[in-house]
MDTraj code that builds the backbone (N, CA, C; nanometers):
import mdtraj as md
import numpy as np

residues = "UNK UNK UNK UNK UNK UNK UNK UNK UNK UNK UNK UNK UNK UNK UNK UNK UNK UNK UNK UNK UNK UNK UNK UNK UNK UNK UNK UNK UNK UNK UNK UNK UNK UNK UNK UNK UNK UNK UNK UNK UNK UNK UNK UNK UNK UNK UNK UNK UNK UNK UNK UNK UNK UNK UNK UNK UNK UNK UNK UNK UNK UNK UNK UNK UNK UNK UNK UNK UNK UNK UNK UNK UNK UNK UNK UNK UNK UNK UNK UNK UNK UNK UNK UNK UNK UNK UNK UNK UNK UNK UNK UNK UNK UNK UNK UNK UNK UNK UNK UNK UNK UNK UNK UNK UNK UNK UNK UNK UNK UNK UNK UNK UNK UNK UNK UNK UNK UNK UNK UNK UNK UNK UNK UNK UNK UNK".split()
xyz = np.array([
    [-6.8318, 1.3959, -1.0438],
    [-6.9057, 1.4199, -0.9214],
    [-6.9912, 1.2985, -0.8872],
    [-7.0461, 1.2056, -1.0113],
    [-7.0983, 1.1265, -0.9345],
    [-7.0342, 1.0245, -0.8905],
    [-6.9211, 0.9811, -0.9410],
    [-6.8449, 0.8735, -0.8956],
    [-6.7799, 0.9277, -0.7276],
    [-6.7619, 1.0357, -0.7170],
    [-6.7312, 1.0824, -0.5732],
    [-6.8675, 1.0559, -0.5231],
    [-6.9859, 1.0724, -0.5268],
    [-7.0700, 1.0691, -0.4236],
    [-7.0940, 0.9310, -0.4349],
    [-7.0687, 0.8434, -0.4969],
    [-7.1341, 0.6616, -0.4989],
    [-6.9971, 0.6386, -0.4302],
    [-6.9061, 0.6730, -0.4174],
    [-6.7310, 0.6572, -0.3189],
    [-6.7627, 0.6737, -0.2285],
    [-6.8106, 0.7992, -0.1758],
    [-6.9056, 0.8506, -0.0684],
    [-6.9990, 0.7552, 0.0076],
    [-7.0690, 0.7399, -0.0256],
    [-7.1800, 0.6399, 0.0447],
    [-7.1534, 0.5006, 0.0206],
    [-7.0485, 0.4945, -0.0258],
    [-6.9824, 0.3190, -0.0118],
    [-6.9476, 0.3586, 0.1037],
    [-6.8306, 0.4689, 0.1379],
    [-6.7479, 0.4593, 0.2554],
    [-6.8750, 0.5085, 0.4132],
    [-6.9559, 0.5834, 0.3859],
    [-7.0592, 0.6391, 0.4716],
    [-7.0989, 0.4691, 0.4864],
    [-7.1800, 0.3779, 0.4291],
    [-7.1806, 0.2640, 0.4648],
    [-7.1458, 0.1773, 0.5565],
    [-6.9676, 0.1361, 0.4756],
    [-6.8911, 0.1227, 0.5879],
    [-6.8593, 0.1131, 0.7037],
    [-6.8869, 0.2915, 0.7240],
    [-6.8041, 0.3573, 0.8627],
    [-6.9453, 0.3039, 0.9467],
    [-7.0336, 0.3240, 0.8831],
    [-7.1885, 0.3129, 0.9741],
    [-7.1654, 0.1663, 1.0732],
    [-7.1779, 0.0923, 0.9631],
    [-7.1741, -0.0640, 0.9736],
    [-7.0709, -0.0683, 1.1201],
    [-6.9233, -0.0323, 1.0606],
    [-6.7974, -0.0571, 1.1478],
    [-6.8203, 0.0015, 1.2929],
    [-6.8696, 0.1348, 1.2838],
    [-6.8708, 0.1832, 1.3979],
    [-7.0278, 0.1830, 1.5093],
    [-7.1422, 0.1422, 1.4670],
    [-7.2726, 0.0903, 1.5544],
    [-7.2237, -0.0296, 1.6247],
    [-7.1258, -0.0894, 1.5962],
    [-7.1127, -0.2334, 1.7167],
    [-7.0201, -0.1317, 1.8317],
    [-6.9660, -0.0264, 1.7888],
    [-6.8776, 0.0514, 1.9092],
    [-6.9698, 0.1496, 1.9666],
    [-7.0509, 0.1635, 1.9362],
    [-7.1794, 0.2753, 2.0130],
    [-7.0907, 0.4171, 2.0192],
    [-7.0907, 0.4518, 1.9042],
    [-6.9932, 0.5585, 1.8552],
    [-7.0614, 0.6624, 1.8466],
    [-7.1530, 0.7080, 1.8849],
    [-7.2825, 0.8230, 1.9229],
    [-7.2537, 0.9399, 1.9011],
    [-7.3002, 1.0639, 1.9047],
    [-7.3128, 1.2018, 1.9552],
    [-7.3688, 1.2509, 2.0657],
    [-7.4063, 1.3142, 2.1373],
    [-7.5183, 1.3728, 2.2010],
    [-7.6549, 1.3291, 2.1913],
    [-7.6330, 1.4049, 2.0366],
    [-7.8053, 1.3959, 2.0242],
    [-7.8572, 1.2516, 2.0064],
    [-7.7763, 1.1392, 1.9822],
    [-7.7939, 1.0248, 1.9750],
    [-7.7925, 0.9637, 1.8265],
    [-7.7354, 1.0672, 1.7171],
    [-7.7075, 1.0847, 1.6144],
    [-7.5198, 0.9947, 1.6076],
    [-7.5284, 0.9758, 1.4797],
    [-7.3852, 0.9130, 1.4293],
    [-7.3049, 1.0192, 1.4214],
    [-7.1711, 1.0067, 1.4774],
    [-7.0523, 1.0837, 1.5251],
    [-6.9867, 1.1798, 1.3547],
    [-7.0066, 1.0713, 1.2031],
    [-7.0105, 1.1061, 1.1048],
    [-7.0847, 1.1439, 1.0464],
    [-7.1958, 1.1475, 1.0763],
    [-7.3072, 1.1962, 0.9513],
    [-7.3045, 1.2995, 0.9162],
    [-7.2258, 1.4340, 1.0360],
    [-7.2192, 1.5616, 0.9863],
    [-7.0779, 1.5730, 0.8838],
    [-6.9612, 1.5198, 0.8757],
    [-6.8507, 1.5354, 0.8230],
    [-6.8901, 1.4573, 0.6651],
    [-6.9969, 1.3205, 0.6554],
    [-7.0287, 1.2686, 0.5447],
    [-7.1122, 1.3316, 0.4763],
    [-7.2560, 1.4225, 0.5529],
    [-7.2980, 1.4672, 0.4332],
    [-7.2280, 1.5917, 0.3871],
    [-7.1421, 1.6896, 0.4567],
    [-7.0716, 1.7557, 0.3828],
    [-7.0392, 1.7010, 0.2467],
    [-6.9502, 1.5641, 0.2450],
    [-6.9227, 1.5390, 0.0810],
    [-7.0172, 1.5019, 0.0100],
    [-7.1252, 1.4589, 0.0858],
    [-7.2262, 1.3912, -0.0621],
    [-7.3274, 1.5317, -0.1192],
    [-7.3347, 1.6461, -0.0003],
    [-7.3947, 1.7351, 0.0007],
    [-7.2946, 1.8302, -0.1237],
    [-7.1855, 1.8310, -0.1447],
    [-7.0899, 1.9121, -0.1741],
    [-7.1044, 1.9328, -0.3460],
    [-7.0840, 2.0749, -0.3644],
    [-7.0690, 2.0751, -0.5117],
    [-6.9476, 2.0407, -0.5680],
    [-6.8860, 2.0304, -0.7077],
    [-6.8121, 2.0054, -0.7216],
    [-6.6823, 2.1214, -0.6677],
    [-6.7145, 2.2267, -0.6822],
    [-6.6235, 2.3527, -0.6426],
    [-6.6050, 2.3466, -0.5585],
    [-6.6819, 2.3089, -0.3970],
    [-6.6492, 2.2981, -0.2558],
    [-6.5515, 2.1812, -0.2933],
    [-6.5575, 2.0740, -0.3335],
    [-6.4661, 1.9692, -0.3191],
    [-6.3277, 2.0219, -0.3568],
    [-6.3379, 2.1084, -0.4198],
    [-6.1731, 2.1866, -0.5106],
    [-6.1189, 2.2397, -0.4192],
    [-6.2255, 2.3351, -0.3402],
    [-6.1803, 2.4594, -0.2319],
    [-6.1590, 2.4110, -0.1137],
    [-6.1753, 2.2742, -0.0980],
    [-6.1789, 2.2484, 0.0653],
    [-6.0634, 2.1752, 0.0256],
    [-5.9405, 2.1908, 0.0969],
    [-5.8218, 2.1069, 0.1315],
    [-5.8268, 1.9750, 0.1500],
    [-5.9208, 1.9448, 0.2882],
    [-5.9493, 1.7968, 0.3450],
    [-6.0489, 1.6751, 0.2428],
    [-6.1352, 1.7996, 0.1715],
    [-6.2208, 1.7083, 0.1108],
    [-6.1763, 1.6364, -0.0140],
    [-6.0732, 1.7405, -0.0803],
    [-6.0000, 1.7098, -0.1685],
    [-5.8927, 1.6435, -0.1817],
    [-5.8311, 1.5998, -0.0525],
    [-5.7088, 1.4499, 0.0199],
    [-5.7690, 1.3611, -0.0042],
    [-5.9227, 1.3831, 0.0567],
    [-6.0216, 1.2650, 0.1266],
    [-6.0390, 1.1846, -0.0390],
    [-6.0527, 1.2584, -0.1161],
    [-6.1280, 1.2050, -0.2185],
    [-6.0100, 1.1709, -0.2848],
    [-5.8680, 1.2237, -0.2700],
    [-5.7480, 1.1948, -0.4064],
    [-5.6673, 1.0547, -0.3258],
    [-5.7132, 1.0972, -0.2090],
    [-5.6739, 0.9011, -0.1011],
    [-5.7165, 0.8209, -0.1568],
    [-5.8876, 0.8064, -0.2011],
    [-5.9662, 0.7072, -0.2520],
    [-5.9959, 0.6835, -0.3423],
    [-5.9836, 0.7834, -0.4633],
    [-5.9163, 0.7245, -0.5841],
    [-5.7495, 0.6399, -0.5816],
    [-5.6865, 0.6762, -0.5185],
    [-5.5476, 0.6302, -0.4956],
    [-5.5866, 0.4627, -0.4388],
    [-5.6597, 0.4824, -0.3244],
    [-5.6662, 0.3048, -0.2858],
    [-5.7460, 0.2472, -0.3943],
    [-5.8722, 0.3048, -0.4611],
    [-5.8922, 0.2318, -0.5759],
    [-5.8178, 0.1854, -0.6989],
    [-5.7498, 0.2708, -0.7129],
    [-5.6372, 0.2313, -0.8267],
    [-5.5726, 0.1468, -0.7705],
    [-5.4634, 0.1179, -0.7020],
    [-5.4170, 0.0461, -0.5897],
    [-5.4629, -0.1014, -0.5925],
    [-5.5883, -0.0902, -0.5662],
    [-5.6715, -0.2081, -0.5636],
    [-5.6818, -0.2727, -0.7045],
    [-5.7554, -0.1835, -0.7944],
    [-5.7582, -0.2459, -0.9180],
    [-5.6286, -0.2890, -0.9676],
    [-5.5036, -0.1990, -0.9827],
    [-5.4050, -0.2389, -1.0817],
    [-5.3662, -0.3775, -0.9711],
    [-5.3655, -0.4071, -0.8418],
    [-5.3141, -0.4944, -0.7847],
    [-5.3590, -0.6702, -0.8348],
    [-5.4874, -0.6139, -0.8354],
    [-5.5831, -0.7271, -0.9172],
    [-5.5514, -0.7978, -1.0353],
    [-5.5728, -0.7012, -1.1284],
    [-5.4787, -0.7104, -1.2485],
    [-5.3477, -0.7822, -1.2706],
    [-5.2325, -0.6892, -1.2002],
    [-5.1104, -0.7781, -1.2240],
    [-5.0482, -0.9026, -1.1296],
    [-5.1786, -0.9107, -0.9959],
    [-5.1588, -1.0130, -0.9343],
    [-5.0391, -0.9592, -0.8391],
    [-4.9531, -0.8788, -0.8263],
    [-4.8861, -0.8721, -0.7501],
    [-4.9299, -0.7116, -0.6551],
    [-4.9571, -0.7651, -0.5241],
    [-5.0500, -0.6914, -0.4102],
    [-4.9743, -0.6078, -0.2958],
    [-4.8558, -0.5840, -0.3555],
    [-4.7757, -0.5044, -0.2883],
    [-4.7578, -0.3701, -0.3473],
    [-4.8487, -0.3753, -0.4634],
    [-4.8612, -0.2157, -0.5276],
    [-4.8671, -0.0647, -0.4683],
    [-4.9320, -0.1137, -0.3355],
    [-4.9220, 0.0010, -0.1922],
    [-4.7891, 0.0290, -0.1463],
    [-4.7320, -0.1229, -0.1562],
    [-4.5794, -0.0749, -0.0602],
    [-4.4972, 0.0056, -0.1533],
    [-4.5201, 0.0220, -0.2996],
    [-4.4418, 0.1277, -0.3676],
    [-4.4657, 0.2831, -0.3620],
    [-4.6175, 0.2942, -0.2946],
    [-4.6582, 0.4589, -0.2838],
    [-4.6704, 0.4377, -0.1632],
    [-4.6371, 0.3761, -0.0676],
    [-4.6479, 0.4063, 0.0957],
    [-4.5701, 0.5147, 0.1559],
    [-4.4466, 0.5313, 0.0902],
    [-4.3574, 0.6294, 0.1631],
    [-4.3657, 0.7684, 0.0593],
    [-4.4444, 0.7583, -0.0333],
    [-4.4212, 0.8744, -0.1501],
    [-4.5979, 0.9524, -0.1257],
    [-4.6884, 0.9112, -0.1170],
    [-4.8438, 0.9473, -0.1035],
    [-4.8572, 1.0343, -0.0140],
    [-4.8344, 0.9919, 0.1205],
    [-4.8282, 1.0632, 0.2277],
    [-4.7962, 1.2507, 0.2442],
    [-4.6926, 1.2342, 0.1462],
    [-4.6398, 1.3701, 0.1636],
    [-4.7114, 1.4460, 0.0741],
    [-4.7293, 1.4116, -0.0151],
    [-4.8785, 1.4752, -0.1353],
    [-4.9632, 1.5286, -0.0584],
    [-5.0107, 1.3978, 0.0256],
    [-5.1547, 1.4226, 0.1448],
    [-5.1166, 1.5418, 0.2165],
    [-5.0641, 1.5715, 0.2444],
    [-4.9953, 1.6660, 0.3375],
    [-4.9831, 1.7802, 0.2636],
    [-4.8927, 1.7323, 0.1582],
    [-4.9071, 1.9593, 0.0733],
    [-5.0381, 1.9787, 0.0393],
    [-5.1097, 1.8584, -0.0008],
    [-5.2594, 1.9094, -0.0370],
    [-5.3567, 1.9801, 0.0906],
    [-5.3016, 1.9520, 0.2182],
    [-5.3965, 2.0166, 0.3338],
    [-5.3156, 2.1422, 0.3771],
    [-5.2322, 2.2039, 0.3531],
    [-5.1431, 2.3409, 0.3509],
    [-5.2436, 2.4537, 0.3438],
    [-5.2738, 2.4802, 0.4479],
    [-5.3737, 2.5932, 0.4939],
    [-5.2743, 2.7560, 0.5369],
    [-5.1853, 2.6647, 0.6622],
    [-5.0869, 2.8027, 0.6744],
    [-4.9943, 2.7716, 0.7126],
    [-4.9312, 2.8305, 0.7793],
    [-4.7461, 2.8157, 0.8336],
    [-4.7439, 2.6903, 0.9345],
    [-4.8239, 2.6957, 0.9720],
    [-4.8469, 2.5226, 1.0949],
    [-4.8669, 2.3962, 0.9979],
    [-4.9270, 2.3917, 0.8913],
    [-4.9503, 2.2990, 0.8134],
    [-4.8458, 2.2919, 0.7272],
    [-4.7882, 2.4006, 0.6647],
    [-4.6366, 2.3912, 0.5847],
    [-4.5632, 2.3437, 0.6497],
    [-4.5437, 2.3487, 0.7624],
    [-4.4112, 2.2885, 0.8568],
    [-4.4402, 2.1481, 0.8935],
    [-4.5735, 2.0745, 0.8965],
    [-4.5873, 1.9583, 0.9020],
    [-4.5851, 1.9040, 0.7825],
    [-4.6253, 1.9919, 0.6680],
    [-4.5973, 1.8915, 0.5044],
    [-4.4330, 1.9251, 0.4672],
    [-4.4006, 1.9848, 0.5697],
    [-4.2484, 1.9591, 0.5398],
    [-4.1547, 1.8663, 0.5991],
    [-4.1899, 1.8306, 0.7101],
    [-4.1573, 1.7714, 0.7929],
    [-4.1811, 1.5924, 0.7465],
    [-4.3436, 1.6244, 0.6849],
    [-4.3801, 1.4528, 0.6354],
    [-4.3023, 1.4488, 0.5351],
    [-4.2437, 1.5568, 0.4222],
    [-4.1727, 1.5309, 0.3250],
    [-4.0689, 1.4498, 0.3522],
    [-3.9869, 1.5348, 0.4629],
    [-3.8632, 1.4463, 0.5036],
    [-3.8371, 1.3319, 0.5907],
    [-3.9219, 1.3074, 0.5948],
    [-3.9839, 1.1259, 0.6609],
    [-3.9720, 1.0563, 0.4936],
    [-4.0901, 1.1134, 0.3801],
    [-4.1258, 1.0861, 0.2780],
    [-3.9689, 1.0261, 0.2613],
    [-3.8802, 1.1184, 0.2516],
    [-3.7390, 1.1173, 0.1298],
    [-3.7257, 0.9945, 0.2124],
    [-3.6739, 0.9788, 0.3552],
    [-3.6061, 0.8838, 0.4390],
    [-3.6719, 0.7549, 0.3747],
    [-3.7772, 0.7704, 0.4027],
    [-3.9123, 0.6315, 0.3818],
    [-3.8238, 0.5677, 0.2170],
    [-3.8495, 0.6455, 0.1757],
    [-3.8599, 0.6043, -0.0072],
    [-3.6990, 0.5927, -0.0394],
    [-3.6370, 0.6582, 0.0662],
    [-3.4478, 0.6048, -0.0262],
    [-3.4157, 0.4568, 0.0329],
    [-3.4694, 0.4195, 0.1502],
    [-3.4573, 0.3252, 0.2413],
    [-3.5315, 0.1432, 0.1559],
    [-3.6193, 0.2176, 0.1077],
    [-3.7170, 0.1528, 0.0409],
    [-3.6365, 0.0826, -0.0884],
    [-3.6318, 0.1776, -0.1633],
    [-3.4916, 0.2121, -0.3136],
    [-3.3768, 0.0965, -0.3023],
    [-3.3441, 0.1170, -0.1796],
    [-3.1734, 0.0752, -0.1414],
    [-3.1767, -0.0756, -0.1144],
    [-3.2983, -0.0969, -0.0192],
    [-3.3075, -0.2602, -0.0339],
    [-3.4401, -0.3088, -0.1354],
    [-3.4341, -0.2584, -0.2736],
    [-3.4796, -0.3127, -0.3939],
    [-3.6010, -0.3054, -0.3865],
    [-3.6849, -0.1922, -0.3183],
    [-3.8203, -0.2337, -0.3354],
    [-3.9165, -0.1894, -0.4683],
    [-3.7762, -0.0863, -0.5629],
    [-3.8972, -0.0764, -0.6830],
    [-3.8248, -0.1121, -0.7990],
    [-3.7843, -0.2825, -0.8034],
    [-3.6954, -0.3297, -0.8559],
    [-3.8389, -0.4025, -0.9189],
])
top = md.Topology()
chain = top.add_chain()
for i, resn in enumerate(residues, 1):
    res = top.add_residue(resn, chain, resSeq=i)
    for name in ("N", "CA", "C"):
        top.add_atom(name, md.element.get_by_symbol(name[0]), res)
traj = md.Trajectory(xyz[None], top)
């Protein structure tokens, strides 16, 4: 939990930084994220389990961290282009709420297969 909330307010950071030069507002004159960010930093560990989105949000960003690190490591930085066509569809069964969301994580699946045999065929996890 705490490494999710210091993930958290790296990316709350970020988004802050990225998005005040776009005058990315609310109403109240409040930041457009602050309500969707403190949900996660606010969040116990069990909400993070039970919530679908929060639990993508967070298995994405361990994923680009790994990503990042092992890329570092072995020097070769195309470590993404081997889970680009395979991640996606994970992301997708993990937000499966109901019959509208099954039919789109089914649907990304079979993009997924296309993506990743295409990938295979001209040597990309050679």
């Amino acid at each position: 939990v705490l490494l999710n909330s210091h993930i958290l307010l790296f990316f709350e950071r970020q988004l802050k930084t990225m998005t005040t030069s776009h005058n990315m507002c609310n109403d109240h004159g409040g930041f457009l994220l602050d309500d969707l960010l403190s949900q996660f930093s606010s969040s116990s560990e069990s909400a993070i389990i039970n919530n679908p989105y929060q639990s993508t949000f967070v298995t994405c960003n361990i994923i680009a961290m790994l990503c990042f690190i092992i890329s570092s490591f072995t020097g070769n930085f195309s470590q993404v282009d081997k889970l680009w066509s395979i991640v996606p569809a994970m992301y997708a069964w993990m937000c499966v709420t109901d019959t509208r969301t099954a039919l789109m994580a089914f649907l990304a699946t079979l993009w997924s297969v296309r993506l990743t045999y295409n990938f295979y065929r001209r040597g990309g996890y050679n």
